[in-house]
Residue frames relative to the residue before (quaternion, step in Angstrom):
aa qw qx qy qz dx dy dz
X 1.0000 0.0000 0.0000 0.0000 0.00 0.00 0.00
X 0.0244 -0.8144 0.5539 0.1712 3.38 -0.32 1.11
X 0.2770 0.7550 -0.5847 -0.1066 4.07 -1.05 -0.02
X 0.4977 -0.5192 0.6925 0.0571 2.89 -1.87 0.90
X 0.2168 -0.5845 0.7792 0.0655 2.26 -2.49 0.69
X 0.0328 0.7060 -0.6775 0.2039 3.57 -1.29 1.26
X 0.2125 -0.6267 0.7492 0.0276 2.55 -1.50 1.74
X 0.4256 -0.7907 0.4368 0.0541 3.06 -0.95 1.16
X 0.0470 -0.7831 0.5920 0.1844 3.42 1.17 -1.01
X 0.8792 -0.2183 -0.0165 0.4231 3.34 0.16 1.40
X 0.0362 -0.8033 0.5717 0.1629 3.49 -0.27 0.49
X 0.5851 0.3828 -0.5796 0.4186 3.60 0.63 0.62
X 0.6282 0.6122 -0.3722 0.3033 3.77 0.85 -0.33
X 0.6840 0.3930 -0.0986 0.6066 2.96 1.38 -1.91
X 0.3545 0.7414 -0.5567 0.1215 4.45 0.83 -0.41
X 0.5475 0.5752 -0.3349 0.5072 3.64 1.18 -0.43
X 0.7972 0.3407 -0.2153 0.4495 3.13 0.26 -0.60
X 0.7140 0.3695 -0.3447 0.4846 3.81 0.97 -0.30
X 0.4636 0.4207 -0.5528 0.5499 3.59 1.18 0.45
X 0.7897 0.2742 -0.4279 0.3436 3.51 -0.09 -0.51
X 0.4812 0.5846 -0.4361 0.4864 3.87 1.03 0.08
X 0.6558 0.4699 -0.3874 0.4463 3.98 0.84 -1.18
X 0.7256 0.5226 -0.1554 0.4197 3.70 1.33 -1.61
X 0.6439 0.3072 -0.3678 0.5964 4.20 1.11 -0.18
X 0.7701 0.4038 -0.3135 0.3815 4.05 0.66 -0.08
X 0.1250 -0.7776 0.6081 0.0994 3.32 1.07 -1.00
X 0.0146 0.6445 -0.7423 0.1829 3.77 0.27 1.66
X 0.3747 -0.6260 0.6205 0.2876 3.44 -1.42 0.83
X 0.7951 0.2730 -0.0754 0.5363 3.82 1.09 -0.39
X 0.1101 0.8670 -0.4850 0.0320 3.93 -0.27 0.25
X 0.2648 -0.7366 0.6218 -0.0273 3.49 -0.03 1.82
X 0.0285 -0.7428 0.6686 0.0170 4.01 -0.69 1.46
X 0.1404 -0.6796 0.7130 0.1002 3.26 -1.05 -0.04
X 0.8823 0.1502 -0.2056 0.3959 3.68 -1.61 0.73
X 0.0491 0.8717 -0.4794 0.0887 3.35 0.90 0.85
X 0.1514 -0.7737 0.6142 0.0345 3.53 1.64 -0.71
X 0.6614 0.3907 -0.4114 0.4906 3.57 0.21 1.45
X 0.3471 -0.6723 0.5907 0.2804 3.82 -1.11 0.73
X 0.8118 -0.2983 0.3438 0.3659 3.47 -1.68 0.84
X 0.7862 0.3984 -0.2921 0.3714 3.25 0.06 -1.32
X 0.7847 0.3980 -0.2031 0.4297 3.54 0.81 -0.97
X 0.4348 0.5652 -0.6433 0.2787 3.66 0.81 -0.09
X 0.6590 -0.4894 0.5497 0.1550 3.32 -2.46 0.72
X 0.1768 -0.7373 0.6504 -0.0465 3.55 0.89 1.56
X 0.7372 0.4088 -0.2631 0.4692 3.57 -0.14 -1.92
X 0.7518 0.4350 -0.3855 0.3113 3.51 -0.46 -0.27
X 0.6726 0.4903 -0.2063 0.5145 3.29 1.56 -1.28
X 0.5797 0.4875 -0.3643 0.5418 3.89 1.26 -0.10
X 0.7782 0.4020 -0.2906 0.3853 3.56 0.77 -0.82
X 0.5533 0.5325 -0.3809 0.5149 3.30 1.44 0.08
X 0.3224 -0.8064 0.3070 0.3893 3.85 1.64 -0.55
X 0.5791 0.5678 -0.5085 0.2893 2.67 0.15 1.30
X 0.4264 -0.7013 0.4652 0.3316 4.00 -0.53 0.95
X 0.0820 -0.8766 0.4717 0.0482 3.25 -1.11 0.55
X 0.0352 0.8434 -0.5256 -0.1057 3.63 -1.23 0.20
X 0.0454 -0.8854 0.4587 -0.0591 3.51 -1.12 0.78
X 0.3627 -0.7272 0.5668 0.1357 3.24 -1.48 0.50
X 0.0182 -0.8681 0.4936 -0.0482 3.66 0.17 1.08
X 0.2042 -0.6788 0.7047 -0.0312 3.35 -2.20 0.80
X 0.1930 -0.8135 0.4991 0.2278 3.14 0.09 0.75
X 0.8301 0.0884 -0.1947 0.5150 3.82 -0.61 1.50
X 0.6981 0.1740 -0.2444 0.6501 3.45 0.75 0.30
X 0.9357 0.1724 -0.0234 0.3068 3.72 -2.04 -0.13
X 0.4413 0.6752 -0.4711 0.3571 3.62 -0.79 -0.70
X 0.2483 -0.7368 0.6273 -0.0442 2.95 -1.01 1.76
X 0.1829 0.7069 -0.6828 -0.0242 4.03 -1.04 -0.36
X 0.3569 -0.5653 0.7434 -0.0184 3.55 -2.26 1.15
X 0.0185 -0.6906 0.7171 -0.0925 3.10 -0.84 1.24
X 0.2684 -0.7874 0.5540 -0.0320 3.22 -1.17 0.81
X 0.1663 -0.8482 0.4300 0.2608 3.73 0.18 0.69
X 0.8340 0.2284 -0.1991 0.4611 3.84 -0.92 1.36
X 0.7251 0.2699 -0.0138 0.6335 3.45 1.75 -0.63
X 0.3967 -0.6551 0.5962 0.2408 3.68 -1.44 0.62
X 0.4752 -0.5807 0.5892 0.2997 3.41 -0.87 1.01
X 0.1628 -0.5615 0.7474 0.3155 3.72 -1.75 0.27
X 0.4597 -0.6440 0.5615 0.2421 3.05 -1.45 0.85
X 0.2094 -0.7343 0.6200 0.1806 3.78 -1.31 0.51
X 0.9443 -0.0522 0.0820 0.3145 2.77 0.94 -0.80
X 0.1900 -0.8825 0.4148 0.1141 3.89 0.50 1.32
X 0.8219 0.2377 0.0175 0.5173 3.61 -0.17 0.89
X 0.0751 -0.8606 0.4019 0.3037 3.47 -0.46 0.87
X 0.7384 -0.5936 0.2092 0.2423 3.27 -1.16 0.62
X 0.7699 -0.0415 -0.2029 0.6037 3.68 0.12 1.64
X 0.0616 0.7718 -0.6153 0.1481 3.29 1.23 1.25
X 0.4211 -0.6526 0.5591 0.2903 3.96 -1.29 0.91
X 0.9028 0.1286 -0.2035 0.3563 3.16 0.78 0.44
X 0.0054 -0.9466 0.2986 0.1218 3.91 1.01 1.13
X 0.4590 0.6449 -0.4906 0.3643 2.98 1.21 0.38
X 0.5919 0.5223 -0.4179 0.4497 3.71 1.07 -0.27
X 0.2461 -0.7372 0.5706 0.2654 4.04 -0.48 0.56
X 0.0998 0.8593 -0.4657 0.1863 3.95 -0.21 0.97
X 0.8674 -0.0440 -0.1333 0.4773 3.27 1.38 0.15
X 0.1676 -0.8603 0.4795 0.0438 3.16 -1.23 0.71
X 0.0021 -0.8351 0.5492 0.0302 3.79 -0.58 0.30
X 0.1171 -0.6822 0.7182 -0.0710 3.31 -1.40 1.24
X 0.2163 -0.6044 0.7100 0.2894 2.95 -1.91 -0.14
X 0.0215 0.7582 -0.6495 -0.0528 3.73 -1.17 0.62
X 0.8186 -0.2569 0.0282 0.5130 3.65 -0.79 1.12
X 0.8967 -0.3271 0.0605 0.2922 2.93 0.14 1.74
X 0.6000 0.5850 -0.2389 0.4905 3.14 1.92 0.58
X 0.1637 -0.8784 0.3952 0.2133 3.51 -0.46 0.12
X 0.0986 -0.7960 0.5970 0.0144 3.76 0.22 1.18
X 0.1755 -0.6114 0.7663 0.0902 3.38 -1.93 0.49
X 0.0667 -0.6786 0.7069 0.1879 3.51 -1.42 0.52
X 0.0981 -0.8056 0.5837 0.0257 3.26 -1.02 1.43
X 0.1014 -0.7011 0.7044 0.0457 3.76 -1.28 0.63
X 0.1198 0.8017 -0.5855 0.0115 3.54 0.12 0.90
X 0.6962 -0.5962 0.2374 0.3217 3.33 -1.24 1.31
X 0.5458 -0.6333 0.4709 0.2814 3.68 -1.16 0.51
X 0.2013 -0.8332 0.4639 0.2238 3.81 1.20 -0.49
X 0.4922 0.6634 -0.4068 0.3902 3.44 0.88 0.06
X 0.5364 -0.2785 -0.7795 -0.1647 1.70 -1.27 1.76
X 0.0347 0.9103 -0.3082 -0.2741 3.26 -1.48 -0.05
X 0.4530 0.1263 -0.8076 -0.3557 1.89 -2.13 -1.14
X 0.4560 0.6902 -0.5331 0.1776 3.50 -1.48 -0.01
X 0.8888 -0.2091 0.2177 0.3449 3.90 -1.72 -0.13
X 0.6112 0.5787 -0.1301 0.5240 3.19 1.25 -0.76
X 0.6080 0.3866 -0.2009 0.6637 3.57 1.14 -1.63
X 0.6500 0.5842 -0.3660 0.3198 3.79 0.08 -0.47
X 0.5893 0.4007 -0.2945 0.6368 3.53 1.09 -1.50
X 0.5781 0.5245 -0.5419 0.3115 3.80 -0.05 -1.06
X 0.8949 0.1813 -0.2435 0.3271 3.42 0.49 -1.28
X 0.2733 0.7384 -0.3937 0.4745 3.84 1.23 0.22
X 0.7234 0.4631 -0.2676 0.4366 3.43 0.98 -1.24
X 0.8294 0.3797 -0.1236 0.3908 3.21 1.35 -1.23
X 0.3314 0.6723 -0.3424 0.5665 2.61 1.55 1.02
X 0.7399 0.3166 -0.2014 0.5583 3.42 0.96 -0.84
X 0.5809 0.4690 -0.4456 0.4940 3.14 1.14 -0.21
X 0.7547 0.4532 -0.3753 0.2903 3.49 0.34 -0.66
X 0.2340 0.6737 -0.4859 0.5052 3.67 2.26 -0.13
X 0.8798 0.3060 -0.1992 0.3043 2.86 -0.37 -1.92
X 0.5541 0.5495 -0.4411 0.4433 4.13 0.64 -0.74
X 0.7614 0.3196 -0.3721 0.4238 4.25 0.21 -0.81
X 0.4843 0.6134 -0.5236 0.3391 3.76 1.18 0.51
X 0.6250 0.6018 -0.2692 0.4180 3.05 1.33 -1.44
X 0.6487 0.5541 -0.2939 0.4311 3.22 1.27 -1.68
X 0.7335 0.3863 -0.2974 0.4736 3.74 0.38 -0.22
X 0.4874 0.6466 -0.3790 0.4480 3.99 0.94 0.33
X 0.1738 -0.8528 0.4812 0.1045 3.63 1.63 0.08
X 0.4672 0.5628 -0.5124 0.4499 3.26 0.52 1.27
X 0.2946 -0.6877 0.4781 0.4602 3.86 -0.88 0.00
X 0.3489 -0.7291 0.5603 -0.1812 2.46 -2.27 1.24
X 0.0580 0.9081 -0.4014 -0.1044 3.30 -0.26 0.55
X 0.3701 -0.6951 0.5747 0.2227 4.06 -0.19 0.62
X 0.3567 0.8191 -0.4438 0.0699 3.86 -0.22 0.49
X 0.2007 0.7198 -0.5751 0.3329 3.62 -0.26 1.08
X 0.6553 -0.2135 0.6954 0.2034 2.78 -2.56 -0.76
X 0.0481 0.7980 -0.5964 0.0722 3.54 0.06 1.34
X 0.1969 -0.7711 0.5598 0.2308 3.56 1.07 0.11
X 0.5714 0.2877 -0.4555 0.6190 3.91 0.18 0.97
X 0.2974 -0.6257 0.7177 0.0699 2.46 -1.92 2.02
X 0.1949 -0.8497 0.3290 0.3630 3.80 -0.15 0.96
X 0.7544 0.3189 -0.2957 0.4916 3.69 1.20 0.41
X 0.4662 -0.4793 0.5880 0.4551 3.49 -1.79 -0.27
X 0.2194 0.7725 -0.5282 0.2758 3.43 0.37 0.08
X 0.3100 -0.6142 0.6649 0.2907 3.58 -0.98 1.43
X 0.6569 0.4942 -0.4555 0.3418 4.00 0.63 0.10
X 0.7567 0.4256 -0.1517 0.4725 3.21 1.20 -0.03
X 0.7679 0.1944 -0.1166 0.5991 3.57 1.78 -0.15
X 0.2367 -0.6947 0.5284 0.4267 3.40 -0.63 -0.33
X 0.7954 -0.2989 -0.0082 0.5271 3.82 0.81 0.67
X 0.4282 -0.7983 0.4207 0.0484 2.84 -0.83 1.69
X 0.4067 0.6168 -0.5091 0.4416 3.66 1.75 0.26
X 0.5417 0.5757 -0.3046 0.5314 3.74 1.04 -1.35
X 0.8300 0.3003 -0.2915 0.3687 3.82 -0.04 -0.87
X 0.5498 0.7602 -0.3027 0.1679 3.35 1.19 -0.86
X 0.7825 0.0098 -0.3138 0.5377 3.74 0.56 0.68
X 0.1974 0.7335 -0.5262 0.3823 3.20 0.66 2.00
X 0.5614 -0.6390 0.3469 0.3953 3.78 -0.28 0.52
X 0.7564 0.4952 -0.2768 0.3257 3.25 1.45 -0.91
X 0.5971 0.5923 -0.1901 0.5065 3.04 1.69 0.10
X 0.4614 0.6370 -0.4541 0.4184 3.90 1.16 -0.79
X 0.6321 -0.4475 0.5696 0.2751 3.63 -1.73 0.75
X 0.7772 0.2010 -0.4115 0.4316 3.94 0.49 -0.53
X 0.5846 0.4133 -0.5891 0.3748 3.89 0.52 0.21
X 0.6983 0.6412 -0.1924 0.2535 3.68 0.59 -0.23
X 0.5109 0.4724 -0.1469 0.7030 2.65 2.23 -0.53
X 0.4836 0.6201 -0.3632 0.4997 3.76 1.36 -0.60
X 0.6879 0.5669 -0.1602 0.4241 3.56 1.01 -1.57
X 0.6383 0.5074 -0.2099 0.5395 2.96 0.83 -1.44
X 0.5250 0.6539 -0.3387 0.4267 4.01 0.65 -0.98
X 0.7858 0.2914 -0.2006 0.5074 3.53 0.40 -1.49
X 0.6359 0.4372 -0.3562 0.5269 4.10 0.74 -1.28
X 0.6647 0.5642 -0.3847 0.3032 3.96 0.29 0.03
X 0.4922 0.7144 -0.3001 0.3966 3.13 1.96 -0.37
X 0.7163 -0.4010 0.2946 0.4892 2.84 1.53 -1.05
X 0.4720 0.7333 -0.2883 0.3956 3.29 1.51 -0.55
X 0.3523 -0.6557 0.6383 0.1965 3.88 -1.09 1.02
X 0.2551 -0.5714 0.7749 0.0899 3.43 -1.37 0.58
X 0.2001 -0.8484 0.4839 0.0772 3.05 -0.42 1.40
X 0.4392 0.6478 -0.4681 0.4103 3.54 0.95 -0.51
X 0.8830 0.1780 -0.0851 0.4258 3.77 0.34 -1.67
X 0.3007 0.5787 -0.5402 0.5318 3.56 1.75 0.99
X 0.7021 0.3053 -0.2874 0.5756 4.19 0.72 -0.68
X 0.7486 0.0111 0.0581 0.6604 3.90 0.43 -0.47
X 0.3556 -0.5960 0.7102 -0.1181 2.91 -1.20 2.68
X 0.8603 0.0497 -0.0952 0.4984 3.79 0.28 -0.61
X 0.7653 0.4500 -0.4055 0.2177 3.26 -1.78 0.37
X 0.7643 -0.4981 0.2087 0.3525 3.37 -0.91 -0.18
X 0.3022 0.8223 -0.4773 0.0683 3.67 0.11 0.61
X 0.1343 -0.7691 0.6199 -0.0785 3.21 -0.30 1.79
X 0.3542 -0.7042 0.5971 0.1488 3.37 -1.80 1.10
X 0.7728 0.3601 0.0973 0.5134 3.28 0.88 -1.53
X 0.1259 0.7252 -0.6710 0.0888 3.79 -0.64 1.09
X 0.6422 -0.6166 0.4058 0.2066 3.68 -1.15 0.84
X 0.4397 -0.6834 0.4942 0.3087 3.18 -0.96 0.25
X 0.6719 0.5065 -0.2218 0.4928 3.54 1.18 -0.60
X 0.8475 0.2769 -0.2440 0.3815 3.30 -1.10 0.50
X 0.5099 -0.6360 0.4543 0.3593 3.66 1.41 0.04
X 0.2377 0.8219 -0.4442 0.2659 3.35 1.14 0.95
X 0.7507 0.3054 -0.3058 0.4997 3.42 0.81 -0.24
X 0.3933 0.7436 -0.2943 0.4536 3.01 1.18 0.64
X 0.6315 0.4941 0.0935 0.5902 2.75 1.37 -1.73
X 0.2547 -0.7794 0.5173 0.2450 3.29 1.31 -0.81
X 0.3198 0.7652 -0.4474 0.3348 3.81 1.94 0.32
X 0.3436 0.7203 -0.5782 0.1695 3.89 0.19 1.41
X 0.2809 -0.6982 0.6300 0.1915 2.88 -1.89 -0.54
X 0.4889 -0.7376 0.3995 0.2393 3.48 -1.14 0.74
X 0.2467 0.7623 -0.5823 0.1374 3.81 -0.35 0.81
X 0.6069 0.4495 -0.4915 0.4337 3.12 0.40 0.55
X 0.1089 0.8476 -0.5176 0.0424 3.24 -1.03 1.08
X 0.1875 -0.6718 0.7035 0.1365 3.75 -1.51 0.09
X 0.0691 -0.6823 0.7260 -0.0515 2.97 -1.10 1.79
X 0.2412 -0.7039 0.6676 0.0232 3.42 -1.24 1.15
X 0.6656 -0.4124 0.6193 0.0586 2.70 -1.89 0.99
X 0.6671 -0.4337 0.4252 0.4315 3.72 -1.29 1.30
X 0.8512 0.4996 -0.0555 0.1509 2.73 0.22 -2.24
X 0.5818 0.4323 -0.1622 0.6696 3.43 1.83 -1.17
X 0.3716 0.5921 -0.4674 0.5412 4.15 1.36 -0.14
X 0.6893 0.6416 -0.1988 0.2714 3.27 -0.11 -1.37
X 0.7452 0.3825 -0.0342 0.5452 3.24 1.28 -1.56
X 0.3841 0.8351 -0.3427 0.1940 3.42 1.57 -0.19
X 0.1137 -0.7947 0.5892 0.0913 3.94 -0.30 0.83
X 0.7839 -0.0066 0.3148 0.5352 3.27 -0.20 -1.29
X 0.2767 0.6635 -0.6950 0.0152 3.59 -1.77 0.53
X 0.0903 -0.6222 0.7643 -0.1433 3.55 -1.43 0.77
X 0.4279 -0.5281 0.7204 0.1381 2.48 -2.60 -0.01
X 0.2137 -0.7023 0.6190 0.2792 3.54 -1.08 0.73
X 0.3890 -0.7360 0.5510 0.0582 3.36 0.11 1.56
X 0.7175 0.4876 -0.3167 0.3836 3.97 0.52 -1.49
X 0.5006 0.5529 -0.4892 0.4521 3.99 1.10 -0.86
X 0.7223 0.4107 -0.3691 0.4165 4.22 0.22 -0.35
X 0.6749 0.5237 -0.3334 0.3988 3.18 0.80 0.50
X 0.5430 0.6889 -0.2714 0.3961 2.86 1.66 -0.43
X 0.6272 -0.5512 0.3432 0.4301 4.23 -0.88 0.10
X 0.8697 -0.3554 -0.0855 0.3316 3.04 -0.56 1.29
X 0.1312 -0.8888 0.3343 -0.2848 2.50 0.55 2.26
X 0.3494 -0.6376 0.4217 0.5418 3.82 -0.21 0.51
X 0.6064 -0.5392 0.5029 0.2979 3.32 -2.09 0.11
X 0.6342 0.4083 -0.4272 0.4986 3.66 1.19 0.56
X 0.4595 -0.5686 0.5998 0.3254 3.81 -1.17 0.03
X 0.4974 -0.5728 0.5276 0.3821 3.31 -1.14 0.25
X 0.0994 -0.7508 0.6364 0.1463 3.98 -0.97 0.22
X 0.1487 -0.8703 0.4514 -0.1291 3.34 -1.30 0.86
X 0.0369 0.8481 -0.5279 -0.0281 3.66 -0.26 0.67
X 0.4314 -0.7248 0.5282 0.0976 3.57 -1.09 0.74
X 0.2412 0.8132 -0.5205 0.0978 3.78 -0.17 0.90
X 0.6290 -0.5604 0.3628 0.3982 3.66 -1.13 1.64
């Protein structure tokens, strides 16, 4: 079972491009993030003719999460996370799909800070991390996929320089410790369970000729469950989909379990 996580940065901008990402990969599951679209308008029809069943949580121009599911409709568990500080923002979602449990997460960028912004960022992860050691105790597999906006090191494996990032939210000691908070429960980071060293960037800007440069950082992630650990094969990043014409500014990311 392979699934991914993909911020999309619109799915009415980028919809070209995640049909032809759903149609050269075949994910059996695909956690999006930033759809930047209200309920009413997401691209059901397209996402059924491409086969896959779907659910979401929409905003029309900003956030919004959605689970696709290849051949099947996800059952939802859960819309929204529970005592988010702020529910008007649409940032998570949770199904089960053949006996799995996936989240799509978009957790807030907190920029800028310090300030209101840095606050909700970390409030949020807080409730996520409330809500992540319930799951974590449901001995079932799980999977935590999204847009954690936190790079969790300075690592040249994890940034392309950490002077450039260094009074970015995604970088400050409390989003990192926030991170560290939930992956300490117990959760696998799959990305650096398949690759302990080197460079594995998710997300390259749009400014400055960064993907050019290859001048990214890693925030996308999949934290697994003991149990969905266990089953771990393979995970990566289709790095080449950001190169492509107007493409989002993240890569898809992806983990393989038996």
């Amino acid at each position: 079972m392979k699934i991914a996580t993909f911020n999309i940065n619109g799915i009415k901008a980028r919809g070209p491009r995640l049909l032809e990402w759903l149609e050269e990969t075949k994910p059996d599951i695909a956690c999006l993030q930033e759809i930047k679209t209200s309920d009413e308008t997401f691209p059901e029809a397209d996402i059924r003719a491409a086969g896959y069943g779907a659910i979401w949580h929409g905003q029309k121009g900003f956030n919004g999460v959605a689970i696709l599911a290849r051949g099947v409709d996800p059952v939802e568990r859960q819309r929204g996370l529970p005592d988010d500080p702020d529910p008007s923002h649409s940032r998570y979602l949770e199904a089960e799909v053949n006996g799995l449990i996936v989240a799509s997460i978009y957790l807030p960028n907190g920029n800028p800070q310090p300030g209101p912004k840095f606050d909700y960022k970390l409030a949020w992860m807080e409730q996520l991390r409330r809500h992540a050691a319930g799951l974590f105790t449901s001995e079932t597999p799980v999977v935590l996929a999204g847009d954690y906006n936190v790079i969790p090191t300075d690592l040249k494996d994890d940034v392309f320089s950490p002077t450039a990032m260094a009074n970015d939210a995604l970088t400050q000691p409390e989003s990192r410790a926030a991170l560290r908070a939930i992956v300490n429960q117990g959760w696998t980071d799959a990305i650096r369970a398949i690759h302990p060293s080197g460079e594995v960037y998710t997300f390259w800007d749009y400014q400055a000729g960064a993907w050019q440069r290859d001048a990214g950082f890693r925030i996308d992630h999949l934290l697994l469950s003991p149990v969905a650990a266990d089953r771990l094969v393979n995970a990566g990043v289709d790095k080449e989909y950001r190169g492509r014409e107007k493409a989002s500014d993240h890569a898809p990311t992806w983990v393989v379990l038996r």
